[in-house]
PDB file with SEQRES, HELIX, SHEET and CRYST1 records, atoms N, CA, C and O in Angstrom:
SEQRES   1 A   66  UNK UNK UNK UNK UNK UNK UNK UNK UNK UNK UNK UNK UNK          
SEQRES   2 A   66  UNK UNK UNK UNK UNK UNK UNK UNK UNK UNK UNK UNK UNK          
SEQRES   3 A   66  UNK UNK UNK UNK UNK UNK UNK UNK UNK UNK UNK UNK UNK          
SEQRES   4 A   66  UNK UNK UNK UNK UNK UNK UNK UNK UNK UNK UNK UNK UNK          
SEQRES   5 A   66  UNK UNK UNK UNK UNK UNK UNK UNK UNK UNK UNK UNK UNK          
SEQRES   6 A   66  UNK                                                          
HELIX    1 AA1 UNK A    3  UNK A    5  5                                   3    
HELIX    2 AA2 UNK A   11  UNK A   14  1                                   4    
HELIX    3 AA3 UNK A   15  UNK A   17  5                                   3    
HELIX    4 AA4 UNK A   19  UNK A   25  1                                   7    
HELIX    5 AA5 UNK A   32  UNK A   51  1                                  20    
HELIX    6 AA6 UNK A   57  UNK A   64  1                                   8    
CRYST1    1.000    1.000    1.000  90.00  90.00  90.00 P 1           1          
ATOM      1  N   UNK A   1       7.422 -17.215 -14.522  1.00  0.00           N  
ATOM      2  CA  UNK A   1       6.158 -16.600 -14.213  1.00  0.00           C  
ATOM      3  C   UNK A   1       5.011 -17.514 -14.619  1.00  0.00           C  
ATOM      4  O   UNK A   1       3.992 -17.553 -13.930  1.00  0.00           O  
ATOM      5  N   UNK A   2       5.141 -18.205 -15.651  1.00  0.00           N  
ATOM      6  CA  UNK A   2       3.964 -18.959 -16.106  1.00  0.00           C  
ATOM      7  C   UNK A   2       3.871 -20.249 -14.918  1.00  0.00           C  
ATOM      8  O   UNK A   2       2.777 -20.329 -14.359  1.00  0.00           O  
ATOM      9  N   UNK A   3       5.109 -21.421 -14.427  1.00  0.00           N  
ATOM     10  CA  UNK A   3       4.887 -21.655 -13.240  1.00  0.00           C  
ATOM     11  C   UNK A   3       4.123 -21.224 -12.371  1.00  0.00           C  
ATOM     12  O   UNK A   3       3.232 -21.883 -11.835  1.00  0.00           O  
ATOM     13  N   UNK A   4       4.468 -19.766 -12.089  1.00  0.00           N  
ATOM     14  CA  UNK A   4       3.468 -19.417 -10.991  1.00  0.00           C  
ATOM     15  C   UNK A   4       2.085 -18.932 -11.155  1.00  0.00           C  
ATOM     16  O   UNK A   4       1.636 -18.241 -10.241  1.00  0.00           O  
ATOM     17  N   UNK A   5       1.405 -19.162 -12.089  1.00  0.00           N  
ATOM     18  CA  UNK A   5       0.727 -18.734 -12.656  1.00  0.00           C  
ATOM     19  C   UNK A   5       0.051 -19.730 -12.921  1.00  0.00           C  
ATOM     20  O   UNK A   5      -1.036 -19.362 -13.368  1.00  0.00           O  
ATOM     21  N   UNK A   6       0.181 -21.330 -12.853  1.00  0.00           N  
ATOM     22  CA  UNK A   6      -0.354 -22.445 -13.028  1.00  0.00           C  
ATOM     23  C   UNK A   6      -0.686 -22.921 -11.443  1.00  0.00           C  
ATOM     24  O   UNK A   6      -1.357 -23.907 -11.139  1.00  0.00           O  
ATOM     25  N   UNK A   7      -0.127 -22.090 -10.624  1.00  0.00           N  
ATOM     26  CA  UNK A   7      -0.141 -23.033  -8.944  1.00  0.00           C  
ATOM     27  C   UNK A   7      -1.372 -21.610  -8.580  1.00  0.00           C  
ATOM     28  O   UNK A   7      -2.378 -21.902  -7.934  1.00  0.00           O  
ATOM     29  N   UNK A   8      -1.186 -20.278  -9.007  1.00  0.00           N  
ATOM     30  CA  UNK A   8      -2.244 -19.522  -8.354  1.00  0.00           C  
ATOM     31  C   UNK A   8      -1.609 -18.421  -7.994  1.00  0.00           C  
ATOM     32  O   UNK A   8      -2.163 -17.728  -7.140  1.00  0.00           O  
ATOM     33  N   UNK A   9      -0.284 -17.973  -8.550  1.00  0.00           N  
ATOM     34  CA  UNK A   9       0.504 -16.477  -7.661  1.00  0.00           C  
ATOM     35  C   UNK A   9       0.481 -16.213  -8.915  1.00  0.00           C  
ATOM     36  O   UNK A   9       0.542 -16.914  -9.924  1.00  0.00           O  
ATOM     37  N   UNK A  10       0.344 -14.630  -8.641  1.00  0.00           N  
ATOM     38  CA  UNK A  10       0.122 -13.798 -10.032  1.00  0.00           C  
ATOM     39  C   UNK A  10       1.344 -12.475  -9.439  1.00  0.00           C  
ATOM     40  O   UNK A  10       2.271 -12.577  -8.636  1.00  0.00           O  
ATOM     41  N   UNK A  11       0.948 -11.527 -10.073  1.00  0.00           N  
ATOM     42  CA  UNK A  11       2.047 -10.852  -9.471  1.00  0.00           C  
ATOM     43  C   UNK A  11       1.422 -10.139  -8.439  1.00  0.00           C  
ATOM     44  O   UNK A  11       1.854 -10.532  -7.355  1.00  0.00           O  
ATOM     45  N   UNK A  12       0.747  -9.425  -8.349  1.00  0.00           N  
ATOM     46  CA  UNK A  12       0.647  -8.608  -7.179  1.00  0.00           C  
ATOM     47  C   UNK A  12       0.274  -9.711  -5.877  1.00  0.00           C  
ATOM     48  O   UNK A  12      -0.304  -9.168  -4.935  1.00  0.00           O  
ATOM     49  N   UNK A  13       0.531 -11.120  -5.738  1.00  0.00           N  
ATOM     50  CA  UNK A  13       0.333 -11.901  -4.758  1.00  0.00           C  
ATOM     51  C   UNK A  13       2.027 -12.052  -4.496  1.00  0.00           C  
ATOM     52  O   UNK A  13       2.358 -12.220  -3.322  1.00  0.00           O  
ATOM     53  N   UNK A  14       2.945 -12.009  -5.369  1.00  0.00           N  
ATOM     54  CA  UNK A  14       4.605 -11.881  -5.319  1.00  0.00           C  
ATOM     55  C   UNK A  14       5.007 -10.395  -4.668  1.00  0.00           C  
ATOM     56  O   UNK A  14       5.899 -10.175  -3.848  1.00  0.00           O  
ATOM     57  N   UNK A  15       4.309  -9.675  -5.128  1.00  0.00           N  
ATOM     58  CA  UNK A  15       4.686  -7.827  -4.285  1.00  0.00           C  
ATOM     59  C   UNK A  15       4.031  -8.113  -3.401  1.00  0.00           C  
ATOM     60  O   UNK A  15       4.855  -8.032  -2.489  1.00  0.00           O  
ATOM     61  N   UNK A  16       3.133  -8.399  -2.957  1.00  0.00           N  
ATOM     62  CA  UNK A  16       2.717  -8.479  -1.422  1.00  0.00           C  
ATOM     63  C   UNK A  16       2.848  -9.464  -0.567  1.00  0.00           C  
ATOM     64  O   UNK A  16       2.046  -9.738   0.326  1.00  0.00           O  
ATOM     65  N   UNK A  17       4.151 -10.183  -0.884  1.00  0.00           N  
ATOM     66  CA  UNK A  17       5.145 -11.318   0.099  1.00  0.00           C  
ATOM     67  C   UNK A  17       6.284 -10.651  -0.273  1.00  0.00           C  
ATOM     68  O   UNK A  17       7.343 -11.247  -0.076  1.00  0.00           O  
ATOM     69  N   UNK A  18       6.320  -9.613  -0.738  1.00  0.00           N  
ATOM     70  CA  UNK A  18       8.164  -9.034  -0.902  1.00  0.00           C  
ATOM     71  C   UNK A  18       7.887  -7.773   0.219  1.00  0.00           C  
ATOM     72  O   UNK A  18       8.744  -7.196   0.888  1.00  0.00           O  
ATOM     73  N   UNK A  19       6.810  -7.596   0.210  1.00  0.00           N  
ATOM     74  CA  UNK A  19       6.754  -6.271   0.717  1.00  0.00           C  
ATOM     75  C   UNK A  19       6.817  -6.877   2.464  1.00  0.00           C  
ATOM     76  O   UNK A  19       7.710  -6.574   3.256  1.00  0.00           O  
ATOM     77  N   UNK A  20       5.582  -7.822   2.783  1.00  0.00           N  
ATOM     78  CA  UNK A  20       5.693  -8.606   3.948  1.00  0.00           C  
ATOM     79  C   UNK A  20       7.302  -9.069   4.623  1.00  0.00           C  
ATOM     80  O   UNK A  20       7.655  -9.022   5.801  1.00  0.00           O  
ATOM     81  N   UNK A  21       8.053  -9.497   3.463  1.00  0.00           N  
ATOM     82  CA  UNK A  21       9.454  -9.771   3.822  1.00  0.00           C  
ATOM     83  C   UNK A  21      10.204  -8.382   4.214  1.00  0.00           C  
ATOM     84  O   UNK A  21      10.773  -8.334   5.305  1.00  0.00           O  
ATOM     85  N   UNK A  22      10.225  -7.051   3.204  1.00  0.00           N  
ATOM     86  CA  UNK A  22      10.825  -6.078   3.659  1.00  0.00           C  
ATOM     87  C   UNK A  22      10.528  -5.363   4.869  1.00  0.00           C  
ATOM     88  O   UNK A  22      11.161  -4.507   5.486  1.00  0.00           O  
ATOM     89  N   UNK A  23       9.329  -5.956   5.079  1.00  0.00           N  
ATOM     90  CA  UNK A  23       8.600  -4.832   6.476  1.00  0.00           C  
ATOM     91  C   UNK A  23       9.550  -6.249   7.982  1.00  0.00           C  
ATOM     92  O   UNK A  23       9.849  -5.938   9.135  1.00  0.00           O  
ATOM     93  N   UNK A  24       9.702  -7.302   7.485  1.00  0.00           N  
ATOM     94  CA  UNK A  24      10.080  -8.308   8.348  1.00  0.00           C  
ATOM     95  C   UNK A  24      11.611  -8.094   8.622  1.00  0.00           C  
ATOM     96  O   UNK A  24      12.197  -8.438   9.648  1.00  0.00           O  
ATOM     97  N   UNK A  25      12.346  -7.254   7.158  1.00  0.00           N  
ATOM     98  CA  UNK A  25      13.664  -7.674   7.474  1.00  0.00           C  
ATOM     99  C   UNK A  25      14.087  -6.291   7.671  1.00  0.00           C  
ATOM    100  O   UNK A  25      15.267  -6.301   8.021  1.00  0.00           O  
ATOM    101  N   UNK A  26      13.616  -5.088   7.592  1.00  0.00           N  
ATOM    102  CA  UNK A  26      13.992  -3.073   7.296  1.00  0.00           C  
ATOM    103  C   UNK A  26      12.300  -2.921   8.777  1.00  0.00           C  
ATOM    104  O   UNK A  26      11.350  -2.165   8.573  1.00  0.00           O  
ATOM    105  N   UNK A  27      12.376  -3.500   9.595  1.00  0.00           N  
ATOM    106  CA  UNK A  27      11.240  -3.121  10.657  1.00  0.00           C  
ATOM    107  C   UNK A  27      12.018  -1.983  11.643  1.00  0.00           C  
ATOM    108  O   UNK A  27      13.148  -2.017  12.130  1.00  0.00           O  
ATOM    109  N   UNK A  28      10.681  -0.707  11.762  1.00  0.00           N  
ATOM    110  CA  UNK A  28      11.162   0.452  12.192  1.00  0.00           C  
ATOM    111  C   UNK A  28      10.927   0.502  13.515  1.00  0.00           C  
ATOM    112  O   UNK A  28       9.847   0.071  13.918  1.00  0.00           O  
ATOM    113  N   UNK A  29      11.855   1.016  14.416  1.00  0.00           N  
ATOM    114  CA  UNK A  29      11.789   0.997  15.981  1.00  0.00           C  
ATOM    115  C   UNK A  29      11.981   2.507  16.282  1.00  0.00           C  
ATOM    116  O   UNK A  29      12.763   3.264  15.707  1.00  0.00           O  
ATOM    117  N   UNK A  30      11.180   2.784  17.222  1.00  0.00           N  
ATOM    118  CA  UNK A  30      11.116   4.228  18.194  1.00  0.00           C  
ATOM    119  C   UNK A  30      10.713   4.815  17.684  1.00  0.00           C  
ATOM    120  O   UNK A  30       9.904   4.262  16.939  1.00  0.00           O  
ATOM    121  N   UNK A  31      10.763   5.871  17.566  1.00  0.00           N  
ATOM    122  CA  UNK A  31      10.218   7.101  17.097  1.00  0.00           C  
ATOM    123  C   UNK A  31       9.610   6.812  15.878  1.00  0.00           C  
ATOM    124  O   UNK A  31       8.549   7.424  15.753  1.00  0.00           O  
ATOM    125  N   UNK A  32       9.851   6.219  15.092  1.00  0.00           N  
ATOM    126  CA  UNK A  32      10.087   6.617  13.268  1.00  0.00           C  
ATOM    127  C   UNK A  32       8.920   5.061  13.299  1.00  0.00           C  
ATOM    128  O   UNK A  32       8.257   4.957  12.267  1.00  0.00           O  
ATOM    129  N   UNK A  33       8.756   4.315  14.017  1.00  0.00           N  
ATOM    130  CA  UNK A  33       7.543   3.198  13.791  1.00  0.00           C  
ATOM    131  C   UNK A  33       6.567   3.497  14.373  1.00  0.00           C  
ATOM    132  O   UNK A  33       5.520   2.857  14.282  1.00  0.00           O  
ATOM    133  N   UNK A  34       6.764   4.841  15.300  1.00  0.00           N  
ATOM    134  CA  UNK A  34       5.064   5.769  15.987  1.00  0.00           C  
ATOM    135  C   UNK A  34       4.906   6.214  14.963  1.00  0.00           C  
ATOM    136  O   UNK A  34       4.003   5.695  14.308  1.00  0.00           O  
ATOM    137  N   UNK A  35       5.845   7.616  14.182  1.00  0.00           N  
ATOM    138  CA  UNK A  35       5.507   8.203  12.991  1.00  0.00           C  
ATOM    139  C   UNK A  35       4.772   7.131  11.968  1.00  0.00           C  
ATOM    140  O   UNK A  35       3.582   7.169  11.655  1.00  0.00           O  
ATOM    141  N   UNK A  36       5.498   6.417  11.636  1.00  0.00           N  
ATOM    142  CA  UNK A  36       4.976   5.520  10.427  1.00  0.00           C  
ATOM    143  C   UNK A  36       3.823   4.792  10.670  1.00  0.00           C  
ATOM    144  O   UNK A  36       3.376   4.198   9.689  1.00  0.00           O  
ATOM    145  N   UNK A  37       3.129   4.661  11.876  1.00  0.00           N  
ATOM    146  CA  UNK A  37       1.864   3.918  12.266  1.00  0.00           C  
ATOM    147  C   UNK A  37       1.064   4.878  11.976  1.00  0.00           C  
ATOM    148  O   UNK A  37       0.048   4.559  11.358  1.00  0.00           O  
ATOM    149  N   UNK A  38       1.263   6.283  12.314  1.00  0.00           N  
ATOM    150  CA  UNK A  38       0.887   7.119  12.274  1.00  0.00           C  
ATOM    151  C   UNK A  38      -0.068   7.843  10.621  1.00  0.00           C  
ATOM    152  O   UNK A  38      -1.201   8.167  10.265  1.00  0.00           O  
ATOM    153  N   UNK A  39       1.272   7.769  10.117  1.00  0.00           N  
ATOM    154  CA  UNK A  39       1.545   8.190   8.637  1.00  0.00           C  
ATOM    155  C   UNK A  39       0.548   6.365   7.786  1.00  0.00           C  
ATOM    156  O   UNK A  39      -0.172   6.452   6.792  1.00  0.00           O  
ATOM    157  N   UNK A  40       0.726   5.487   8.263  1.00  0.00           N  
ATOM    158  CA  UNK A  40      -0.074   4.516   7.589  1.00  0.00           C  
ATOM    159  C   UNK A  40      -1.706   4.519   8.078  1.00  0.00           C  
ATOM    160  O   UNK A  40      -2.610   4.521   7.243  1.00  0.00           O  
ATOM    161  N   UNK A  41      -1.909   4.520   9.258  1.00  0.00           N  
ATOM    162  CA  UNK A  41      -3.138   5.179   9.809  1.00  0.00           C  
ATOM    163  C   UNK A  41      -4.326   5.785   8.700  1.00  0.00           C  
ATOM    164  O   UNK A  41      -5.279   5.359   8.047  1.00  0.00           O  
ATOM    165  N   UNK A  42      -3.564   7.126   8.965  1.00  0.00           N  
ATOM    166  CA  UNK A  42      -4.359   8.247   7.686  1.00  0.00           C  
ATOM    167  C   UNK A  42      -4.159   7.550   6.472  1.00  0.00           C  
ATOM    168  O   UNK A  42      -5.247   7.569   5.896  1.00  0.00           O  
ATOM    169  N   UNK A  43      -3.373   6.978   5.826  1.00  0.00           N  
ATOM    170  CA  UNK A  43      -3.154   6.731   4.449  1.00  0.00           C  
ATOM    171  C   UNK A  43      -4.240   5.524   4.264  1.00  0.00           C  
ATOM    172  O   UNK A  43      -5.028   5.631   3.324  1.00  0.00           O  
ATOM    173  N   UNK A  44      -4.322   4.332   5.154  1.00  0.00           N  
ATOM    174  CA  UNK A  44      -5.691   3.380   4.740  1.00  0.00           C  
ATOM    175  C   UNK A  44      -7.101   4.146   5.250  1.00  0.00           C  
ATOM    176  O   UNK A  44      -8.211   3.698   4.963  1.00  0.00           O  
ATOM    177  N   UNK A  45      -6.870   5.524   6.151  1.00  0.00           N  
ATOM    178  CA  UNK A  45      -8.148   5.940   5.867  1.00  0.00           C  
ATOM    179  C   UNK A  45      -8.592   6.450   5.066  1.00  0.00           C  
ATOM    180  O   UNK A  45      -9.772   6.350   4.730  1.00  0.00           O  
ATOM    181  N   UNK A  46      -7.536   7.307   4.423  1.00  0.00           N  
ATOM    182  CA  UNK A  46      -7.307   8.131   3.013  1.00  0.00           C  
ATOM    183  C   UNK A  46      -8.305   7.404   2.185  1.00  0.00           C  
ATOM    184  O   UNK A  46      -9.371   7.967   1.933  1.00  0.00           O  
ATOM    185  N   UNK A  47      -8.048   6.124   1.707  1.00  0.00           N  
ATOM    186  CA  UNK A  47      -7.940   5.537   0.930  1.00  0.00           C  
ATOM    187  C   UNK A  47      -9.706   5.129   1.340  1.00  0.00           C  
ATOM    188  O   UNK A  47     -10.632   5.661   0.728  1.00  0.00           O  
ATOM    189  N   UNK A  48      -9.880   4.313   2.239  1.00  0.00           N  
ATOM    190  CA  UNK A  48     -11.269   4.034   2.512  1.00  0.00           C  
ATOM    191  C   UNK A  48     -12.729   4.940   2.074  1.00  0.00           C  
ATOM    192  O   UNK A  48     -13.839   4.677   1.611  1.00  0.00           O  
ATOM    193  N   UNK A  49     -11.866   6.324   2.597  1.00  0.00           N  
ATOM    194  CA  UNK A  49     -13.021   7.491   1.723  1.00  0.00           C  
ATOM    195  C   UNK A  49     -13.345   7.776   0.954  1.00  0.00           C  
ATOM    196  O   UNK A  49     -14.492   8.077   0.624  1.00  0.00           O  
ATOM    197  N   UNK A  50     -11.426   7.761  -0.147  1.00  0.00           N  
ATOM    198  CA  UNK A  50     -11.718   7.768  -1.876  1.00  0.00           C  
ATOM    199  C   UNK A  50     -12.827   6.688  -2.012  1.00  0.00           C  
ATOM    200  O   UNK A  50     -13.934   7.035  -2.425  1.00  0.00           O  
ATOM    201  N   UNK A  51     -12.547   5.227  -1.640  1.00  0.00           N  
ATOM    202  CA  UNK A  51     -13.384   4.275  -2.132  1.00  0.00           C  
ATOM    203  C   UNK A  51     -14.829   4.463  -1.543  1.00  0.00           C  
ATOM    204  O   UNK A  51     -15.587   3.773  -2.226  1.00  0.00           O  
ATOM    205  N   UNK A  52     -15.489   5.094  -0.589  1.00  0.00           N  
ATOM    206  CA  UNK A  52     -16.829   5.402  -0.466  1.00  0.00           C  
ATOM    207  C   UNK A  52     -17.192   6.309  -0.767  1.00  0.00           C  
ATOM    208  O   UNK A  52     -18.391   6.390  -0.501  1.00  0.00           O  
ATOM    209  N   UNK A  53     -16.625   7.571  -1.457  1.00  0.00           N  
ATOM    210  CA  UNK A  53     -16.675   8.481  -2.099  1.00  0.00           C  
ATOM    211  C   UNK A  53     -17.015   8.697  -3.683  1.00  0.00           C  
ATOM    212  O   UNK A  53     -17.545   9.575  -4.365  1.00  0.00           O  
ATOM    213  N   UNK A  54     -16.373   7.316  -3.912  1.00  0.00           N  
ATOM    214  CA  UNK A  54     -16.222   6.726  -5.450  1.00  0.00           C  
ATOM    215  C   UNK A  54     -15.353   7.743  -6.040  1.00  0.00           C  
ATOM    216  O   UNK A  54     -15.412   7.855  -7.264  1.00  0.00           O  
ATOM    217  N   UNK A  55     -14.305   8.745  -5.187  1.00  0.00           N  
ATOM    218  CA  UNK A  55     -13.720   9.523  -5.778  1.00  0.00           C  
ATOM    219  C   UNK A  55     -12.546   8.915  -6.771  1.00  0.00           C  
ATOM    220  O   UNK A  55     -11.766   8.180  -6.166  1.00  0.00           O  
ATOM    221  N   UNK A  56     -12.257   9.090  -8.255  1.00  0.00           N  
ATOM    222  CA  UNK A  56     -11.439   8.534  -8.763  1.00  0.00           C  
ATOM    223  C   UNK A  56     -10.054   9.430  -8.083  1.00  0.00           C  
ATOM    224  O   UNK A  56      -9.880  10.627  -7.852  1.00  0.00           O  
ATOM    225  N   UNK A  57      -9.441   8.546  -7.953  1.00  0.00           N  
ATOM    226  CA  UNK A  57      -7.811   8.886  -7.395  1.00  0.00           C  
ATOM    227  C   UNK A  57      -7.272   9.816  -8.098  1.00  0.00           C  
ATOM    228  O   UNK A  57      -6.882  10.885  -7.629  1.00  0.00           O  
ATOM    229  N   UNK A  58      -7.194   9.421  -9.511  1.00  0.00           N  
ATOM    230  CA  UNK A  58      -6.593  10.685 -10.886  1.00  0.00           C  
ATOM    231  C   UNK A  58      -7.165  11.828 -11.108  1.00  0.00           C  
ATOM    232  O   UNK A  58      -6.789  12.752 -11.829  1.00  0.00           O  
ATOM    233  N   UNK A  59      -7.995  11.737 -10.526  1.00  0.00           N  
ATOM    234  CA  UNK A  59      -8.843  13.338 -10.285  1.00  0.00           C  
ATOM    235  C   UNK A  59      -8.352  14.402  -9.285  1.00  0.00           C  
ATOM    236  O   UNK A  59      -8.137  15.613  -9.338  1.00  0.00           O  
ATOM    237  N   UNK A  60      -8.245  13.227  -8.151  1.00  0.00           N  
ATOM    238  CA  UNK A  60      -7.854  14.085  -6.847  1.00  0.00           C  
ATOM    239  C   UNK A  60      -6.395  14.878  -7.401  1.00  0.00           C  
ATOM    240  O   UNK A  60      -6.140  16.082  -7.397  1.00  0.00           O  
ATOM    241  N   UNK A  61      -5.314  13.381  -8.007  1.00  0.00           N  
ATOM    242  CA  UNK A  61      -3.734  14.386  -8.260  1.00  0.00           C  
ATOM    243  C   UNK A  61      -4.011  14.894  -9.164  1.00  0.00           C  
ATOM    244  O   UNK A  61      -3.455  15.988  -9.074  1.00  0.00           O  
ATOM    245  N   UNK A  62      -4.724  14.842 -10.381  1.00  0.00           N  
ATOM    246  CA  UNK A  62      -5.006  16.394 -10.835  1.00  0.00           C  
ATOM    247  C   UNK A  62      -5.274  17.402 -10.503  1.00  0.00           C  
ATOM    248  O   UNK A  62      -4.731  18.389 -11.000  1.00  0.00           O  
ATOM    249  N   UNK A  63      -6.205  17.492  -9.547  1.00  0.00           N  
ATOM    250  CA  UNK A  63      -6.338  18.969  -8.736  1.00  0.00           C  
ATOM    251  C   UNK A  63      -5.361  19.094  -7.687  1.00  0.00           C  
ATOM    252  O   UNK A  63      -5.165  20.203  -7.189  1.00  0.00           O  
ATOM    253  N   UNK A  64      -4.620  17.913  -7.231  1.00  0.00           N  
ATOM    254  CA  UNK A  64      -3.493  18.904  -6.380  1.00  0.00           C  
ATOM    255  C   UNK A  64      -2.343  18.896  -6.775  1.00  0.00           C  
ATOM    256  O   UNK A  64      -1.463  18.980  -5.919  1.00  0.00           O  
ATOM    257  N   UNK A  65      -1.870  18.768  -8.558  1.00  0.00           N  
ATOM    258  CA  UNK A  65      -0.673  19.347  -8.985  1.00  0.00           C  
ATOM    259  C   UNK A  65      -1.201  20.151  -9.874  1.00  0.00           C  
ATOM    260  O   UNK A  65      -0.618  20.090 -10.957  1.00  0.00           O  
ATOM    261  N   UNK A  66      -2.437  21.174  -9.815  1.00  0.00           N  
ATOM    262  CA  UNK A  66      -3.066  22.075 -10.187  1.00  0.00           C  
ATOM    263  C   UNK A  66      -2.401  23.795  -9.381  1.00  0.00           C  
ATOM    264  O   UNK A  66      -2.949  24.860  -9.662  1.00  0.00           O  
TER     265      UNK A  66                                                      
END                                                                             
């Protein structure tokens, strides 16, 4: 880790080339890659609102395992 860490990869630059590889090598066809476009869709919009919202995230799952 310290290697990589002297060239410029930290970790979350290593999870997001593992994840790139799993989506390259587990890639979903028919039905289930409409759903999942679908289902990823809402989830980066999800996410876009918390962040213009400034809603903290730990707030929200507190009130919905309330």
């Amino acid at each position: 880790m310290r290697f990589l860490s002297k060239i410029g990869v930290d970790l979350y630059m290593l999870l997001l080339l593992a994840s790139v590889g799993f989506g390259l090598l587990l890639s979903a066809q028919g039905m289930v890659a409409d759903v999942l476009g679908h289902v990823t869709f809402w989830a980066v919009a999800f996410l876009f609102f918390l962040h213009g919202a400034k809603i903290d995230p730990r707030a929200i799952r507190n009130r919905l395992l309330n």
